[in-house]
Backbone as CSV, one residue per row, in Angstrom:
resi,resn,N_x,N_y,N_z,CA_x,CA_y,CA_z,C_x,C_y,C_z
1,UNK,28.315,27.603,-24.111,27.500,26.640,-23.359,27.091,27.255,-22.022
2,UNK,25.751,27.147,-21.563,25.265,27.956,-20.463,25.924,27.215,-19.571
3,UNK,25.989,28.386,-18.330,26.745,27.122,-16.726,25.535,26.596,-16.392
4,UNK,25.401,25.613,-16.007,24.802,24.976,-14.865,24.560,25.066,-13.894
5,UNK,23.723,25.728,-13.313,23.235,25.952,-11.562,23.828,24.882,-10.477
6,UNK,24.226,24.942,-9.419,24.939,23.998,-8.403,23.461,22.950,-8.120
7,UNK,22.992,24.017,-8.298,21.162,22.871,-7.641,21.145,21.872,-8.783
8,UNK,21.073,22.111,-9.885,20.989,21.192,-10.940,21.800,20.111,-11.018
9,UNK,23.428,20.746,-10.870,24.455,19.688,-10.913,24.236,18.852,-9.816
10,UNK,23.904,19.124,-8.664,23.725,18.106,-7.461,22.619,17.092,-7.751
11,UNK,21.558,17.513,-8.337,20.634,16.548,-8.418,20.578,15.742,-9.641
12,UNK,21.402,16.237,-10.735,22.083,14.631,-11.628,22.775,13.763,-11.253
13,UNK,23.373,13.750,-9.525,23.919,12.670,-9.485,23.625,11.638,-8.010
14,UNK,21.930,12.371,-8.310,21.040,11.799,-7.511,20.195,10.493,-7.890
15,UNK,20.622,9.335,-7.965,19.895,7.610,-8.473,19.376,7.414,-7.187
16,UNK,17.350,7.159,-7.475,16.438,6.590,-6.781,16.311,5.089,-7.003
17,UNK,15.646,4.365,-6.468,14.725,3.342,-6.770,13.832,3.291,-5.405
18,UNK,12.614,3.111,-6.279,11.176,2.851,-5.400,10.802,1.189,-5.425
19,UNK,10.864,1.010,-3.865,10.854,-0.401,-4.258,9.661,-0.770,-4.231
20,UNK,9.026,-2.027,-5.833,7.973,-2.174,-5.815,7.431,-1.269,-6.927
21,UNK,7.975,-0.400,-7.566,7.459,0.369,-8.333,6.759,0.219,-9.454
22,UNK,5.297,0.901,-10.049,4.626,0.098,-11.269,5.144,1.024,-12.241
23,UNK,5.233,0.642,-13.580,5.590,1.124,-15.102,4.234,1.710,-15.552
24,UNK,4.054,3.151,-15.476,2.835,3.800,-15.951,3.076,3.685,-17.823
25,UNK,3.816,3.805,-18.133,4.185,3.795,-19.811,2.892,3.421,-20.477
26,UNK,2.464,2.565,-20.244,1.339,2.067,-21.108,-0.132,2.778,-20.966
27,UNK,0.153,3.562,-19.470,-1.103,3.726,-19.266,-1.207,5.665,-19.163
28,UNK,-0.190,6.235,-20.098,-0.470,7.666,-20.646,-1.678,8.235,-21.023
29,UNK,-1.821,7.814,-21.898,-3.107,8.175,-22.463,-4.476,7.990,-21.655
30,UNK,-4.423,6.923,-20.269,-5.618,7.377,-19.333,-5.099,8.229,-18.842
31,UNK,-3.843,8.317,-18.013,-3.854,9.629,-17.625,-4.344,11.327,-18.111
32,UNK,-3.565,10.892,-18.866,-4.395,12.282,-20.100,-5.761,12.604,-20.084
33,UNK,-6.487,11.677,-20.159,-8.080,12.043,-20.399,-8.700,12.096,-19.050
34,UNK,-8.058,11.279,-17.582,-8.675,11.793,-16.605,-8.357,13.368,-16.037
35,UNK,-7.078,13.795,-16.633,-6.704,14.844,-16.158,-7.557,16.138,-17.240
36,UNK,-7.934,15.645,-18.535,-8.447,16.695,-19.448,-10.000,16.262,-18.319
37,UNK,-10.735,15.081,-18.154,-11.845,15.379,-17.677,-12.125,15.840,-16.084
38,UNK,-10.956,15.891,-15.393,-10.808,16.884,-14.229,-11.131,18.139,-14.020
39,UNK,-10.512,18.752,-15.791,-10.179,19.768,-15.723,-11.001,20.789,-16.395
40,UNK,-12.152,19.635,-16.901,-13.312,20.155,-17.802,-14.522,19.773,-16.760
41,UNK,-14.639,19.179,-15.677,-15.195,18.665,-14.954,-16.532,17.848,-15.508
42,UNK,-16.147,17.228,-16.471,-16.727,15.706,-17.447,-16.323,14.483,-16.448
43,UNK,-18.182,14.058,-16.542,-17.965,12.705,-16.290,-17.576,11.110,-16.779
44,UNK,-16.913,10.470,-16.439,-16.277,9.443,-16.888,-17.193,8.069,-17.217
45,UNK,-16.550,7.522,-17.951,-17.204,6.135,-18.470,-15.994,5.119,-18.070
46,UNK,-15.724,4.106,-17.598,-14.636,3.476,-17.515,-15.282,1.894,-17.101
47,UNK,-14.181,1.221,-17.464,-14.021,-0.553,-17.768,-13.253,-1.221,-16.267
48,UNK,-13.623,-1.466,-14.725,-12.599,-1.878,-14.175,-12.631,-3.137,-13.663
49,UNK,-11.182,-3.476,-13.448,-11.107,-4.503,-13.176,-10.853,-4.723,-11.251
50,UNK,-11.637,-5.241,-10.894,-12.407,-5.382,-9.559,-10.725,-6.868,-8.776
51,UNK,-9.482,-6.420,-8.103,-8.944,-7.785,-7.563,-9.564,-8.497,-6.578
52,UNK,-10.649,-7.828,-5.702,-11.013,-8.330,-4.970,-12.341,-9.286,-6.008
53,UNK,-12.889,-9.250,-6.460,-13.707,-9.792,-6.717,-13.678,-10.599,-8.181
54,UNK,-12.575,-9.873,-8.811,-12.097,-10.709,-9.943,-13.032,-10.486,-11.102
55,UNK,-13.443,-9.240,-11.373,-14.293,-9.168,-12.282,-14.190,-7.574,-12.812
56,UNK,-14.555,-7.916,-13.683,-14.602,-6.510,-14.532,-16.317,-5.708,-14.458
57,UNK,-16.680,-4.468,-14.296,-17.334,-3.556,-14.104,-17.534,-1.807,-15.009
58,UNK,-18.547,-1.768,-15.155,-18.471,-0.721,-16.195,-19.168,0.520,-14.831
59,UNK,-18.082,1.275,-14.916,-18.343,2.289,-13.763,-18.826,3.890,-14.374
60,UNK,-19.789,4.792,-13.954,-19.858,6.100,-14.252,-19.335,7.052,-13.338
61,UNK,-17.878,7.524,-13.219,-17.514,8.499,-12.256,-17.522,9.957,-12.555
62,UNK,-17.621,10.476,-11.332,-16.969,11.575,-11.927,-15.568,12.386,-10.582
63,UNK,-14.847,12.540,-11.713,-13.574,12.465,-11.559,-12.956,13.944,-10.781
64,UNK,-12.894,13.542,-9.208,-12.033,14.894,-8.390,-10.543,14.616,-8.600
65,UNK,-9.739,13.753,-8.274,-8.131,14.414,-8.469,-7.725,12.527,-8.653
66,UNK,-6.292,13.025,-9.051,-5.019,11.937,-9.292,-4.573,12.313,-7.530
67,UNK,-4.404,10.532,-7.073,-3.177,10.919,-6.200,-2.535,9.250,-5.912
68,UNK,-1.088,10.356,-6.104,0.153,8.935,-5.740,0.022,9.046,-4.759
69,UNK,-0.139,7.125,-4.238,0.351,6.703,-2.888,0.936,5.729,-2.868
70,UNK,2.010,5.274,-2.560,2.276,3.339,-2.317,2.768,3.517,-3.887
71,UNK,3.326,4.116,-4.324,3.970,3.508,-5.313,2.984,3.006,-6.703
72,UNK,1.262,3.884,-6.600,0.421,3.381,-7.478,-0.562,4.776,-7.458
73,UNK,-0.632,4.856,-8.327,-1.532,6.309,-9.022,-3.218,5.878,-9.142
74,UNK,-4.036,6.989,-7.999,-4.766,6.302,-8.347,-6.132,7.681,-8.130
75,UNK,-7.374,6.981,-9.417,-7.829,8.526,-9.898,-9.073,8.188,-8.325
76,UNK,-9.838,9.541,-7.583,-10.342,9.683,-6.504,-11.261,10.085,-7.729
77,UNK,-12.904,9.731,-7.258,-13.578,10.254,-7.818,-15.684,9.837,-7.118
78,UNK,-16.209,10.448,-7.806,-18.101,9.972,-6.980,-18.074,8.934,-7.814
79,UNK,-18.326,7.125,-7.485,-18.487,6.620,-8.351,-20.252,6.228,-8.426
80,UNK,-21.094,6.181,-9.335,-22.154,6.458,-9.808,-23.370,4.890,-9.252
81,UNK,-22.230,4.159,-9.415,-22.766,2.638,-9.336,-22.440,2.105,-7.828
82,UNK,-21.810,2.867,-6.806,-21.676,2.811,-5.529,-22.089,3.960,-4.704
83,UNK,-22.601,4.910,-5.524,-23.553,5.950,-4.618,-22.015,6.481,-3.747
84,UNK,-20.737,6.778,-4.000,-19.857,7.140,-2.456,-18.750,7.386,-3.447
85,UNK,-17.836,7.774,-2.892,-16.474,8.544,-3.163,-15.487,7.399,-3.327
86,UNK,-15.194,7.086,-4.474,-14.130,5.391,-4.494,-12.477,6.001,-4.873
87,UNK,-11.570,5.290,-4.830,-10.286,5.162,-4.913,-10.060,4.032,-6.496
88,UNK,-9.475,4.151,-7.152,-9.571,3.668,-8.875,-8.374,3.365,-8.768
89,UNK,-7.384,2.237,-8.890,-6.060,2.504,-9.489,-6.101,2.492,-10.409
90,UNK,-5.203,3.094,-11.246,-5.386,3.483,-12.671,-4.935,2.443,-13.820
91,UNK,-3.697,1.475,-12.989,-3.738,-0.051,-14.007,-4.484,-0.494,-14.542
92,UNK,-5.585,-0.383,-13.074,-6.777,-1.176,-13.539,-7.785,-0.836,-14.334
93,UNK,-7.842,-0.081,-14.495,-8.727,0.575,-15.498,-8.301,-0.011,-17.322
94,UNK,-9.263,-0.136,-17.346,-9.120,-1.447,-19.001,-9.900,-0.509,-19.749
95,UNK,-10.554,0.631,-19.626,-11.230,1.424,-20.674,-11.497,2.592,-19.969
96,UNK,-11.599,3.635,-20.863,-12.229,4.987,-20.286,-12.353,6.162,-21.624
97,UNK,-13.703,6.491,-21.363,-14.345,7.425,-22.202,-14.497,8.938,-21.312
98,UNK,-14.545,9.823,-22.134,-14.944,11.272,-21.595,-16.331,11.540,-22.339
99,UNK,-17.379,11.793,-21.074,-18.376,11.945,-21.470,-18.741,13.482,-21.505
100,UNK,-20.475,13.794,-22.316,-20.573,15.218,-22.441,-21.625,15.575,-21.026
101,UNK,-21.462,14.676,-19.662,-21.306,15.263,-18.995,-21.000,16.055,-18.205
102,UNK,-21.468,17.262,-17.353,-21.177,17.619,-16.683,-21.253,17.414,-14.947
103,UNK,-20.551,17.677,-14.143,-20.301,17.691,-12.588,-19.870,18.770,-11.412
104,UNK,-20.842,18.580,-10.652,-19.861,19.181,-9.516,-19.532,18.428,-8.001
105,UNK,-18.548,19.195,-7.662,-17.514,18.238,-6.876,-18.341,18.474,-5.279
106,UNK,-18.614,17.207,-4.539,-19.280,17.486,-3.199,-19.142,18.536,-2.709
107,UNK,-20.155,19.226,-1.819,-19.486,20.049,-1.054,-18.895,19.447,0.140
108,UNK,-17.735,20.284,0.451,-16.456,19.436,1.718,-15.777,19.041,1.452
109,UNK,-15.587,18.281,-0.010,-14.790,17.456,-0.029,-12.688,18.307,-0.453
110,UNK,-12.412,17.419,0.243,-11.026,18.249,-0.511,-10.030,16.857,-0.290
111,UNK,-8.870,17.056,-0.937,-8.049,15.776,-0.970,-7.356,15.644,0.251
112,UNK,-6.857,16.374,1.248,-6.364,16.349,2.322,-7.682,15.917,3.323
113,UNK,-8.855,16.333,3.301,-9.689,15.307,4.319,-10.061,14.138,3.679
114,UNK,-9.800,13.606,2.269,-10.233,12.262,1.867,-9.259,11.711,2.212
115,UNK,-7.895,11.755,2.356,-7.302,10.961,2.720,-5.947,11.091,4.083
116,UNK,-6.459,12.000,4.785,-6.095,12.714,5.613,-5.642,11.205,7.066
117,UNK,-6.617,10.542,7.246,-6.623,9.297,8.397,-6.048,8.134,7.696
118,UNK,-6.202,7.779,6.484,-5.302,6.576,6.125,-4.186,6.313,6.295
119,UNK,-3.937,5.175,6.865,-2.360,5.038,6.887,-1.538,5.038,5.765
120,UNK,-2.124,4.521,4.724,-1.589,4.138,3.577,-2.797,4.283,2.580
121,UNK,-3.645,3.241,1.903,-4.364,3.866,0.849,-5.758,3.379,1.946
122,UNK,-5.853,2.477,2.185,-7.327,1.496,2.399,-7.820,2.286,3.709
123,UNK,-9.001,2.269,3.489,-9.875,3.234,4.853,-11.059,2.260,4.866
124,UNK,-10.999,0.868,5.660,-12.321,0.109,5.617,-13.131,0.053,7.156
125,UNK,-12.470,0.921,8.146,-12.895,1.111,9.495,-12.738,2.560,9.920
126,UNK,-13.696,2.670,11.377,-13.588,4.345,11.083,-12.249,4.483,12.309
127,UNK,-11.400,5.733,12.250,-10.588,5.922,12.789,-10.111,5.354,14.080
128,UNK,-9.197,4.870,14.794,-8.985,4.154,16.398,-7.388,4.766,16.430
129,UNK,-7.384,5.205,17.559,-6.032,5.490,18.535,-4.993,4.326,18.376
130,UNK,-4.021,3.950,17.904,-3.049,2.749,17.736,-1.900,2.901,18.423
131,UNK,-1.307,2.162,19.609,-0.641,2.125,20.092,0.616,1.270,19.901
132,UNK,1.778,1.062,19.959,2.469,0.126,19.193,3.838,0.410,20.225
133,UNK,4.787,-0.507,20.538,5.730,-0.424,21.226,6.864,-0.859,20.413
134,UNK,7.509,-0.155,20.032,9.346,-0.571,19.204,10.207,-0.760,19.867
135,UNK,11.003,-2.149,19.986,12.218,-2.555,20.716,13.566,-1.478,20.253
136,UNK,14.429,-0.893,21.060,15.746,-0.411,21.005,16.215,-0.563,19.798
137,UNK,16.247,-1.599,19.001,16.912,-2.389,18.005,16.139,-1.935,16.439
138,UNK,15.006,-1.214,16.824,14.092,-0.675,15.860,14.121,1.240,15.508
139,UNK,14.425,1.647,16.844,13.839,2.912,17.531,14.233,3.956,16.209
140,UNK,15.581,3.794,16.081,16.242,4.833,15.054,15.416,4.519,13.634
141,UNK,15.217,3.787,13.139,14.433,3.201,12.112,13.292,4.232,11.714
142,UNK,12.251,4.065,12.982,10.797,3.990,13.148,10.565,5.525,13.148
143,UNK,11.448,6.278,13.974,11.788,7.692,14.556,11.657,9.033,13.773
144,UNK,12.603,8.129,12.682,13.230,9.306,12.050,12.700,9.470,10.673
145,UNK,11.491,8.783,10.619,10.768,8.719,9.569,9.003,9.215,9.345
146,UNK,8.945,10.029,8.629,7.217,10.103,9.081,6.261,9.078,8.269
147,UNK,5.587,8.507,9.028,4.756,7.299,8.727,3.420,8.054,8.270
148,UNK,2.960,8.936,9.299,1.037,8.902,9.540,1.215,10.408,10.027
149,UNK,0.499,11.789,9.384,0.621,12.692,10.047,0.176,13.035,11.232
150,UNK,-0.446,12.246,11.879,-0.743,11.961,13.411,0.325,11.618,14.571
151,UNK,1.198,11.031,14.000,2.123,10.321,14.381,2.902,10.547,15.969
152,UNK,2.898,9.957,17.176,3.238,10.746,18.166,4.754,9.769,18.548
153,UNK,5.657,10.206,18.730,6.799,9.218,19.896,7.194,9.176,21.046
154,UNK,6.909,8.413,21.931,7.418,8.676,23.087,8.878,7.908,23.194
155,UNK,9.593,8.325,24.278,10.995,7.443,24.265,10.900,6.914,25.709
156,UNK,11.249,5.460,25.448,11.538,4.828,26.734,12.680,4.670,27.501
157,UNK,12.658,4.385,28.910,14.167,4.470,29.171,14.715,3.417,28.953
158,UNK,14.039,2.508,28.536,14.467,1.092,28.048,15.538,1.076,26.468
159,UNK,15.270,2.689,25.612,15.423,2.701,24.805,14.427,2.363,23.819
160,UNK,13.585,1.701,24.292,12.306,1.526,23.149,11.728,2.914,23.102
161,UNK,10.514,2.789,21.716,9.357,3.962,22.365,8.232,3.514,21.602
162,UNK,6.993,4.505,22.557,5.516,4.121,22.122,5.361,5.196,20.663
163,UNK,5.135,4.361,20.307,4.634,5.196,18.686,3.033,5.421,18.895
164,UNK,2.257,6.386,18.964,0.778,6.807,18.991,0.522,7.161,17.053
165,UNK,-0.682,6.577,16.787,-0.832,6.808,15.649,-2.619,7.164,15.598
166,UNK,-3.232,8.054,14.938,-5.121,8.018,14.891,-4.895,7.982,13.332
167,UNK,-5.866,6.802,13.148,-5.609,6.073,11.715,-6.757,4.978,11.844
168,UNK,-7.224,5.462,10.289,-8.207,4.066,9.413,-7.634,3.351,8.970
169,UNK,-8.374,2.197,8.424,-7.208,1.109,7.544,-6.412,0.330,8.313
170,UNK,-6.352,0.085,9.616,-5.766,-0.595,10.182,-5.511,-1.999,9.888
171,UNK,-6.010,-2.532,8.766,-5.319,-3.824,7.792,-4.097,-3.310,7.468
172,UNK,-3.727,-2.325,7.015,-2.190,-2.328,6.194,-1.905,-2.038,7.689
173,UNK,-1.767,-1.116,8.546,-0.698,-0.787,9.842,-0.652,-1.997,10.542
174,UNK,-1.813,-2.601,10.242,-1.058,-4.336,10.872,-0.151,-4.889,10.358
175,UNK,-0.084,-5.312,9.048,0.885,-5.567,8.250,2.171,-4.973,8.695
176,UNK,1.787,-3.264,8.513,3.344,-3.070,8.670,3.847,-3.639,10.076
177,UNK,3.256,-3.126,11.121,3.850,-3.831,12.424,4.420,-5.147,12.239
178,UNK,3.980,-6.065,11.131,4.228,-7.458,11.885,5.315,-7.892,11.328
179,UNK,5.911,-6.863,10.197,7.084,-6.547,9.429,8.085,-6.591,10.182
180,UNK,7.542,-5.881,11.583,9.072,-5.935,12.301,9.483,-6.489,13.647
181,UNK,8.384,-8.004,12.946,8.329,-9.139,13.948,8.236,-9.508,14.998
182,UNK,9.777,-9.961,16.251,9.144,-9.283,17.748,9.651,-8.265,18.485
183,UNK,9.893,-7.253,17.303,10.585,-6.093,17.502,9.365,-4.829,17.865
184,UNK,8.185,-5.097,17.277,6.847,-4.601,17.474,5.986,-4.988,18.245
185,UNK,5.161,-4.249,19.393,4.610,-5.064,19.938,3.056,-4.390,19.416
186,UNK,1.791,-4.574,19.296,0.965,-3.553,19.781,0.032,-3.451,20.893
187,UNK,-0.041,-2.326,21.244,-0.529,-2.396,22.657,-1.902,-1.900,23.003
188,UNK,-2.266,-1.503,22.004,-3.965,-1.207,21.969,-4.653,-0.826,20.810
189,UNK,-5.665,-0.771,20.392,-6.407,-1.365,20.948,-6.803,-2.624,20.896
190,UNK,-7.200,-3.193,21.802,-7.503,-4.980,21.629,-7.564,-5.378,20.948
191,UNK,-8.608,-4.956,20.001,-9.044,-5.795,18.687,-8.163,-5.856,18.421
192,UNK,-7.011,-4.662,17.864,-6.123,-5.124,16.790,-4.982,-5.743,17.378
193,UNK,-4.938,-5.862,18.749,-3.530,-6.916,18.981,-4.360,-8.043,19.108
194,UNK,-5.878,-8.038,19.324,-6.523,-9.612,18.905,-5.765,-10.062,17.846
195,UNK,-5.958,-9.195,16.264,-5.679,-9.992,15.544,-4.181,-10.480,14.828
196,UNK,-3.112,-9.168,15.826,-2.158,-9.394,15.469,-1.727,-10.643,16.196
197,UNK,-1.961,-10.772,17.389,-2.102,-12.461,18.075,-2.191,-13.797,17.411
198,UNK,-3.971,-13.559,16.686,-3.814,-14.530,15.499,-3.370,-14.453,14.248
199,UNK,-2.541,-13.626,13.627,-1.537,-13.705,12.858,-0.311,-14.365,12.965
200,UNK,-0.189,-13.996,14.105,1.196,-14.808,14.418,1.162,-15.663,14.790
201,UNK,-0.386,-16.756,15.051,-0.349,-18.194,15.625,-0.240,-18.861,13.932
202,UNK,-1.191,-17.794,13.729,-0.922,-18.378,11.978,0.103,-18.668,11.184
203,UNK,0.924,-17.813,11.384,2.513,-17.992,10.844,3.054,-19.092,11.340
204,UNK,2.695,-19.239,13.042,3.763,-20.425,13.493,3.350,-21.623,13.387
205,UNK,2.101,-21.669,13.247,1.794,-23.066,12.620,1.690,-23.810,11.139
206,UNK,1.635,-22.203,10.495,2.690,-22.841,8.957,4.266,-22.935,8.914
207,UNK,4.921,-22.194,9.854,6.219,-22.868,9.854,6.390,-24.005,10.749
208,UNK,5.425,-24.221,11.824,5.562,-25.351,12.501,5.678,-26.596,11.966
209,UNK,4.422,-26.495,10.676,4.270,-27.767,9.792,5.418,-28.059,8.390
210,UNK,6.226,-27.356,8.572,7.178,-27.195,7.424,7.659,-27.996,6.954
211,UNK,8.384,-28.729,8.451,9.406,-30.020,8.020,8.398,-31.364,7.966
212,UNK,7.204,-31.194,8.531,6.739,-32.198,8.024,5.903,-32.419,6.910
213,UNK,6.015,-31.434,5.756,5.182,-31.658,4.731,6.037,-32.636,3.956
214,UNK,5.375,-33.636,2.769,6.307,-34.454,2.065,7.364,-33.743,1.220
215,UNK,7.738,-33.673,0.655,8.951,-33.575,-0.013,8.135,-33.324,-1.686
216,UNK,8.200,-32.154,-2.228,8.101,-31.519,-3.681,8.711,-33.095,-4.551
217,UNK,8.040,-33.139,-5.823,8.981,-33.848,-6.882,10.445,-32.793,-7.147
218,UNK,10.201,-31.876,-7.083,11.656,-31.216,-7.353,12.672,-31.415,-6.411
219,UNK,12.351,-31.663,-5.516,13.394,-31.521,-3.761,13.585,-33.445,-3.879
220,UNK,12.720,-33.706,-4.130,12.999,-35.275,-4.482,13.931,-36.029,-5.335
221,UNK,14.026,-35.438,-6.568,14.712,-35.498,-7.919,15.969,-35.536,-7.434
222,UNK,16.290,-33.964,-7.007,17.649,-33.267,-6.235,18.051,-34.196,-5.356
223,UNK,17.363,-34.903,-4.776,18.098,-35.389,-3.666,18.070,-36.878,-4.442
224,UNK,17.836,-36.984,-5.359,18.031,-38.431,-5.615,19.352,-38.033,-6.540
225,UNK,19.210,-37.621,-7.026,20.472,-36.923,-8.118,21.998,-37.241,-7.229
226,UNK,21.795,-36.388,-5.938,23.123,-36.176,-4.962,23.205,-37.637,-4.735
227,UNK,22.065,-38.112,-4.502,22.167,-39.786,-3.700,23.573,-40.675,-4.710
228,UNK,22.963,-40.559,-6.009,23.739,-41.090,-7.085,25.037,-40.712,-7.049
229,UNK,25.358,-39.412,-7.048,26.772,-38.932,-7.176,27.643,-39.379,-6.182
230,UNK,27.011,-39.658,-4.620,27.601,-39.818,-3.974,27.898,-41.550,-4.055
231,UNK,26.680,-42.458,-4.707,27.338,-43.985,-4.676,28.111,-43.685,-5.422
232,UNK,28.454,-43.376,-7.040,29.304,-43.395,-8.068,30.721,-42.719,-7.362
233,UNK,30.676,-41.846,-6.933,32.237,-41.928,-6.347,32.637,-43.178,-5.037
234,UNK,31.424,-43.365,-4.165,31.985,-44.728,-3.660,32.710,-45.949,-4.538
């Protein structure tokens, strides 16, 4: 029986989980054919399904690269029916043909400047300087992790620090900030602590209204249920 390398043995008794993670299983066989029409540089025929708009679309791409982000695979490619360079997740995709087209790939384009400024996947604004302040109670967290290859830290003597970020998409980096409640502050630019402002009036006035919404038939039932148990032992 051959030995086993120390590198090998160490990393069998290495257990991940990605939290949030999607089950590609079903969806092999697109993979396969975007990667054979990558690699033949054939253009695509495909079936998608649109969440924002809730509809299905018959798209003509043609297909530059696969790339994981967020826990979702998704094919980059010219799409034909938007004249511009789109992002595909590959779930969504409900059909796909390899056509006896041929393509070539923009000039400029490469996968490190397509997605080089996103924070995460979505690029719907053009780049802004993001400033963000982390309470003490966060710092080690935020620090020791790389978020955005831009990414700058300063340390406060407070123990906080300013996180500098140059980044598109500033819908998801809002999100994440507000993740870490009033442990985050952000500090420029306006707009976006405009809207992190009204996010959080938003929140507090759906928890404001909480206790006074009526009462579910289920929360009703329950409490009539206890009501009973408690006369019957009186």
């Amino acid at each position: 029986m051959p030995c086993q390398s120390p590198e090998i043995s160490i990393l069998t008794t290495l257990t991940t989980r990605a939290f949030g993670a999607k089950n590609y299983d079903s969806h092999w066989n697109k993979l396969q054919a975007i990667a054979e029409a990558i690699t033949g540089s054939k253009s695509i025929s495909l079936t998608y399904y649109s969440y924002g708009k809730k509809e299905l679309s018959i798209r003509r791409v043609d297909p530059y690269d696969l790339w994981h982000s967020q826990e979702t695979i998704y094919l980059i490619g010219y799409c034909h029916l938007r004249k511009d360079l789109r992002l595909f997740a590959v779930e969504r995709i409900q059909h796909i043909e390899i056509t006896e087209d041929g393509f070539e790939i923009q000039s400029g384009y490469s996968l490190d400047a397509f997605t080089r400024n996103r924070f995460r996947v979505m690029q719907e604004d053009k780049t802004v300087t993001v400033r963000i302040r982390f309470s003490a109670d966060v710092t080690d967290y935020v620090k020791d992790r790389m978020w955005h290859p831009s990414q700058k830290v300063e340390q406060q003597k407070d123990g906080s620090i300013i996180f500098t970020v140059e980044a598109a998409g500033t819908t998801e980096l809002l999100n994440w900030v507000l993740g870490y409640g009033p442990n985050a502050e952000i500090l420029e630019p306006h707009s976006l602590r405009e809207r992190a402002a009204k996010a959080v009036r938003k929140m507090t006035e759906l928890y404001d209204e909480f206790p006074k919404r009526p009462a579910t038939r289920d929360s009703r039932t329950l409490a009539g249920h206890k009501k009973s148990r408690i006369l019957a032992k009186g």
